[in-house]
N, C-alpha and C positions, 0 to 999 in steps of 0.2 A: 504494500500500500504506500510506502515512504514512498520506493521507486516511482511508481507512477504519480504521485502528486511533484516531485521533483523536476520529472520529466512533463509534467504539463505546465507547471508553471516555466520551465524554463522554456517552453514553446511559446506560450504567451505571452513572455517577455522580451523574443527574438519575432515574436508577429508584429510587436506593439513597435517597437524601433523601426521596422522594414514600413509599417504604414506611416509611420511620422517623417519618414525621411522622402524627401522630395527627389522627383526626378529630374534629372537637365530637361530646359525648354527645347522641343525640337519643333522645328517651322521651315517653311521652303526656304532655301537660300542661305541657310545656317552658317555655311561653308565659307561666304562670302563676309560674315560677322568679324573675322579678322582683320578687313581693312577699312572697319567703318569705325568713326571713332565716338558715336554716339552706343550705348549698347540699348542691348534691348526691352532694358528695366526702363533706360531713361526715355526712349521713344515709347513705349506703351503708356508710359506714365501723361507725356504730351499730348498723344492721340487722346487718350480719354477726356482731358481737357477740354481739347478742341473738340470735341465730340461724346460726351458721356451717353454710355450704354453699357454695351455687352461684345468684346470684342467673341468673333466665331471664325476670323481665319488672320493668323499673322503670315507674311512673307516679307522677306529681307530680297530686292529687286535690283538690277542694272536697271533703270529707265532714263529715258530723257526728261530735263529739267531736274533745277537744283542742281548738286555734285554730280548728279547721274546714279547715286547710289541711295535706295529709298527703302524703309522700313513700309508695308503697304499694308493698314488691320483692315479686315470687315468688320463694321462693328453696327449693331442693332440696337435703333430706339425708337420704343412705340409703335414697333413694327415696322420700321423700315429700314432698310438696310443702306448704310453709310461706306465709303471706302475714304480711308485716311492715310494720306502718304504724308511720310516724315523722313527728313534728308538725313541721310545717316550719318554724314561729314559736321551738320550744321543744326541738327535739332529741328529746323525751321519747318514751319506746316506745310507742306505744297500742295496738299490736294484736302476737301474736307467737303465733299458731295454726296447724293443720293445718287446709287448705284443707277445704271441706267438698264436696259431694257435685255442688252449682251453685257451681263459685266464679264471679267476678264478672270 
């Protein structure tokens, strides 16, 4: 009886660690995170700003305008779905519209 209260507490203590520990953010473009010098706490943090909701898809982008290099969230309020680009070199917002009809 020892044994087995041993062995389940010591599973529930090795469950409870494995659920509190977080996993790395993985998003399109991740790859390219290393020559952006904005990261990606600090862009979602501005995106929401500019746009308060629910973000439902990040990517990390090459586009044109700004540095060319853009943090890109979908993000939903009130039912409508939002795209928010933020320049990954500069913070600065460059896009903050309601998705159009093809979004990307």
């Amino acid at each position: 009886m020892k044994r087995f209260l041993i062995v389940s507490t010591l599973a529930l203590t090795l469950g409870s660690a494995a659920a509190q520990a977080k996993p790395a953010a993985v998003y399109v473009g991740q790859n390219l995170a290393k020559t952006a010098k904005i990261t990606l706490a600090q862009a979602t943090k501005s995106a929401l700003t500019a746009r308060p909701g629910k973000i439902t898809d990040t990517e990390l982008e090459k586009e044109a305008g700004g540095s060319g290099l853009r943090y890109s969230f979908d993000i939903t309020q009130a039912g409508v779905a939002y795209e928010v680009g933020i320049d990954a070199q500069t913070g600065k917002v460059l896009e903050n519209a309601a998705e159009g009809k093809n979004p990307d």
